[in-house]
C-alpha positions in Angstrom: 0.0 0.0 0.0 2.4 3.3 -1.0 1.5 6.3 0.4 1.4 9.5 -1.0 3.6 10.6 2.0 6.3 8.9 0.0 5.7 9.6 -3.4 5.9 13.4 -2.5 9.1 13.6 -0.2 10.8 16.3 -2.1 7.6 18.5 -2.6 7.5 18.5 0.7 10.9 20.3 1.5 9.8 23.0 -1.1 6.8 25.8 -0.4 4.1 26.2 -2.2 3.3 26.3 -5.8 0.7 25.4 -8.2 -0.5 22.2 -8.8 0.6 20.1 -12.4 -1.7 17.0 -13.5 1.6 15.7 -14.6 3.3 15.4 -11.1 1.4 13.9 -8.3 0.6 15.2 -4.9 -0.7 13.5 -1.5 -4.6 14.0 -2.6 -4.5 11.9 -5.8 -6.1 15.6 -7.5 -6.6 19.1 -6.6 -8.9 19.9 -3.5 -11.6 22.2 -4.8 -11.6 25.3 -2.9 -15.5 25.9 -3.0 -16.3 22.8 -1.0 -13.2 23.6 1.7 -14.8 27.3 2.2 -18.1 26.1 2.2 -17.7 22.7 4.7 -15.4 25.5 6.8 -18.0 27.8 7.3 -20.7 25.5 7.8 -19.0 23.5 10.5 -18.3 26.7 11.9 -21.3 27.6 12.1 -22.6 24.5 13.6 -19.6 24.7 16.2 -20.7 28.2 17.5 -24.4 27.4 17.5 -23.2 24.1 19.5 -21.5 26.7 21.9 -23.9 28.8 22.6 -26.7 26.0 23.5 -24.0 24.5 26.1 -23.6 27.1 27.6 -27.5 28.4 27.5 -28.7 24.9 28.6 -26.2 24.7 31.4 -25.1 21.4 29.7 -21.4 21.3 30.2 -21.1 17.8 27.9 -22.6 19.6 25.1 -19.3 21.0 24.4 -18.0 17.7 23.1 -19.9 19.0 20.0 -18.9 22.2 19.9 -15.0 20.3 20.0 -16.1 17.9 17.1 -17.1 21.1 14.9 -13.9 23.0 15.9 -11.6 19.9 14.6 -13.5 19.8 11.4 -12.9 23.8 10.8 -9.3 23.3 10.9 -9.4 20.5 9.0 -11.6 22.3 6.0 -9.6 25.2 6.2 -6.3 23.4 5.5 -8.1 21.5 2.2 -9.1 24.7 1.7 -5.5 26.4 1.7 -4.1 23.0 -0.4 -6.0 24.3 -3.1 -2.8 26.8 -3.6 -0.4 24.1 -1.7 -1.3 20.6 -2.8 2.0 19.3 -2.4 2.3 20.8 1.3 2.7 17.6 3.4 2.0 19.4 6.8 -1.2 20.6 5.3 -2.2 16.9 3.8 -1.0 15.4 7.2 -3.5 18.3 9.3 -6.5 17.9 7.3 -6.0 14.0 7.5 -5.2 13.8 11.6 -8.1 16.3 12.3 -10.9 15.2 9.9 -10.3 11.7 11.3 -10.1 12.7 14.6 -13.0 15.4 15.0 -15.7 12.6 14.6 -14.5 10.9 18.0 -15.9 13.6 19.8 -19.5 13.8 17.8 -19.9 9.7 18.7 -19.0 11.2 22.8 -22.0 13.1 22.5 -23.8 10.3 21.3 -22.9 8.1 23.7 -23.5 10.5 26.2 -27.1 11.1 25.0 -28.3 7.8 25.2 -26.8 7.4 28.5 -29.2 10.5 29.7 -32.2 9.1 28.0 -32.2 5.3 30.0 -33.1 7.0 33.2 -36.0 8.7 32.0 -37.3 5.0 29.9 -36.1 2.8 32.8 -32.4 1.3 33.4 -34.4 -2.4 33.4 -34.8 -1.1 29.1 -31.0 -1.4 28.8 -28.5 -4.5 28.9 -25.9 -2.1 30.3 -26.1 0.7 33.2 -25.9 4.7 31.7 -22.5 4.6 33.2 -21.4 1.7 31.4 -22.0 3.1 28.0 -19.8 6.3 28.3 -16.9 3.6 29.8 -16.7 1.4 27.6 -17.3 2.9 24.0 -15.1 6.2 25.1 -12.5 4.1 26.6 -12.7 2.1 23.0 -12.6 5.6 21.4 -9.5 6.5 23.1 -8.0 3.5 22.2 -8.9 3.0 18.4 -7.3 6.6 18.4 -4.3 5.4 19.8 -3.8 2.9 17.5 -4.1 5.2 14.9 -2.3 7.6 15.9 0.8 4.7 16.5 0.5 4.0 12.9 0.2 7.5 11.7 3.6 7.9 13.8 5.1 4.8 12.1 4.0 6.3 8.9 5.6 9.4 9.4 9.2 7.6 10.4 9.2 5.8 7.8 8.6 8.7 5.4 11.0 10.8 7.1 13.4 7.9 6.2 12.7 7.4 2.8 11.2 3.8 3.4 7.9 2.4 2.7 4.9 3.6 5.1 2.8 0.2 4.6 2.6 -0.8 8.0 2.1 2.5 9.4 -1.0 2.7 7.2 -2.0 -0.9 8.0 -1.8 -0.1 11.5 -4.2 3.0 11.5 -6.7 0.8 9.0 -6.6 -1.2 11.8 -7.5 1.2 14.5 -10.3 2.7 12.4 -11.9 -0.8 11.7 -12.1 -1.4 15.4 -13.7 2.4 15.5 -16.1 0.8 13.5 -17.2 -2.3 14.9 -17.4 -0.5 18.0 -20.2 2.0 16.6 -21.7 -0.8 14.8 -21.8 -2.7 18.6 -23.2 1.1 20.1 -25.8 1.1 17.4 -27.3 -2.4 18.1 -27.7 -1.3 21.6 -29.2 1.7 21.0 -31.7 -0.1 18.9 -32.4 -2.6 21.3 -33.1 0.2 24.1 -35.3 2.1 21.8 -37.1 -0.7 20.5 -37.8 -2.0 24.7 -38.6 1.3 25.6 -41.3 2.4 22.5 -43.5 2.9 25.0 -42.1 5.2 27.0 -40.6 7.4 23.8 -43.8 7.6 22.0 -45.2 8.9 25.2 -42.6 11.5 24.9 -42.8 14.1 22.4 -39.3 15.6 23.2 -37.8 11.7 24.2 -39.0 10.9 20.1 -37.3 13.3 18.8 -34.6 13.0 20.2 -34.1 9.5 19.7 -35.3 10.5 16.0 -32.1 12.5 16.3 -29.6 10.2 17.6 -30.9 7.6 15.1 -30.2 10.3 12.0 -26.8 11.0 14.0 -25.5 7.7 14.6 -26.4 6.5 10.8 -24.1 9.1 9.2 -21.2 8.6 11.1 -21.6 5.1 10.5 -22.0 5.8 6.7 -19.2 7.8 7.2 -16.7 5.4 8.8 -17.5 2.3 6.5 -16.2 5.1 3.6 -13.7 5.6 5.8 -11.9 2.1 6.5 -13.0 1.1 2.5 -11.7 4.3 1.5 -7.9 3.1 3.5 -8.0 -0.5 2.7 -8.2 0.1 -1.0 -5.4 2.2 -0.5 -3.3 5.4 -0.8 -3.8 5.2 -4.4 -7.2 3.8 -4.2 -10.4 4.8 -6.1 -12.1 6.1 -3.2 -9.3 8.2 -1.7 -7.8 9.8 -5.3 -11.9 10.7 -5.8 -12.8 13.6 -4.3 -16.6 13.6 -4.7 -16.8 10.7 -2.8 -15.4 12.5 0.3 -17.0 15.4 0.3 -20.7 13.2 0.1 -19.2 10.7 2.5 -17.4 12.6 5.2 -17.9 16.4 4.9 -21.5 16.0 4.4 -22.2 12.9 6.5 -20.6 14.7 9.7 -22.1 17.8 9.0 -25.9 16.3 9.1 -24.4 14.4 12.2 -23.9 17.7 13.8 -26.3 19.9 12.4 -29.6 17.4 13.7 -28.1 18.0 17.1 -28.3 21.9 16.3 -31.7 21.5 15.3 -33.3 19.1 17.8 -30.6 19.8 20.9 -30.3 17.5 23.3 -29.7 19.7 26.1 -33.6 21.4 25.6 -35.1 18.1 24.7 -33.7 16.7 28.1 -34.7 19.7 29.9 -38.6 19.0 28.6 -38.8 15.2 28.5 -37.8 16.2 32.6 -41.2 18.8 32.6 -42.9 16.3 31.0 -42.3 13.5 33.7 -43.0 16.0 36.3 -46.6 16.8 34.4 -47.4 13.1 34.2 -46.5 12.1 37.8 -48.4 15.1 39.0 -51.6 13.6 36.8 -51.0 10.5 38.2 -51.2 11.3 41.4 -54.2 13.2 41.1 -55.7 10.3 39.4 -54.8 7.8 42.9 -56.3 10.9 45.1 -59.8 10.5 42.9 -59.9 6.8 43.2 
């Protein structure tokens, strides 16, 4: 599997200049710069929006979000700035460490949403307790990061060196297959909890949406992380990766929707109303008993 990293060694000593279809840069093509400005602005968007409902809500974890939309900036931005220096290698190697990063902390969020919504269902609607949700699929996070990050640092030896980058790339493959999995594993259980706890979410109008949410959120970035480890395993060269179209539809826009349906239908507010809601309902209740 040759990497680009490689293949470009001596552009990356020089500064920038413009790109020629006859020599080849990291990207396989040139990044378009009305997609870079466009993603950059709308993520940014998203990531101020996201900043402003933590701290209106009083939802501290909200921020995770507001993280998720800040790493994709950067990353857009530095596409956006290859468009004049598509042979910069610290610009290639940004935009890749960031864009594949910045999703980690949208799945948090996710994570940390479904772990709100058992207590209001009921904890006997789960397989696993709230607190065992943000454990063990952060704790995989952290660790499928690490393992990409290991082979991204591999990568980069080897291409300081001169040598061939293929097990540095295998190794991060690796780390983002087991990413994968693990949301396919989260998404299962979230299925299973919604589907036990129908009931109680139908009854809820702010509990359905936001489970409506969640479900719109958790499909893209799984849409978006099966491009992702096809996109690696066909290889630096691949179809996928040396197609540009394909990743802006399959990341850029996946991730956006991702972060934008928590924009729209924020979990923080939702929460905050599924909690009147209860209140309302046990107050009914009760009044109900006191008539019998």
């Amino acid at each position: 599997m040759p990497s680009p990293l490689t293949e470009t060694r001596v552009a990356a000593e020089g500064t920038c200049r413009s790109y020629d279809a006859r020599e080849d840069n990291p990207y396989g093509y040139l990044p378009s710069i009305a997609p870079g400005v466009v993603f950059s602005l709308l993520f940014g968007f998203s990531m101020l929006w996201h900043a402003y409902q933590a701290y209106r809500t009083r939802t501290p974890w909200l921020w995770v979000l507001s993280v998720g939309g800040l790493g994709e900036v950067i990353g857009w931005v530095a596409r956006s700035v290859a468009t004049g220096c598509s042979y910069s290698v610290p610009l290639f190697q940004m935009q890749l460490a960031t864009l594949i990063i910045s999703p980690t902390f949208i799945t948090a969020g996710i994570y940390i949403v479904l772990a709100r919504v058992i207590p209001y269902v009921g904890i006997d609607k789960s397989p696993l307790k709230p607190k065992f949700y943000l454990y063990i699929f952060i704790a995989v996070d952290i660790i499928s990061l690490g393992i990409q990050a290991a082979g991204g640092g591999k990568a980069a030896v080897a291409f300081a060196k001169g040598t061939d980058t293929k097990i540095g790339t295998d190794i991060m493959v690796a780390g983002i297959i087991f990413q994968m999995v693990s949301i396919i594993v989260f998404e299962l259980l979230f299925c299973l909890v919604t589907l036990k706890a129908l009931p109680q979410i139908k009854a809820s109008r702010s509990l359905s949406l936001l489970c409506g949410a969640t479900t719109i959120s958790v499909a893209c970035v799984l849409v978006r992380s099966v491009y992702r480890t096809i996109e690696l395993l066909q290889g630096w060269r691949g179809y996928l990766i040396t197609t540009e179209r394909y990743f802006i539809a399959l990341d850029g826009t996946m991730i956006f929707i991702a972060l934008l349906v928590y924009n729209v239908l924020n979990p923080g507010e939702l929460l905050r109303k599924a909690e009147k809601e209860k209140m309302v309902e046990a107050t009914l209740r009760g009044h109900a008993e006191e008539e019998k």
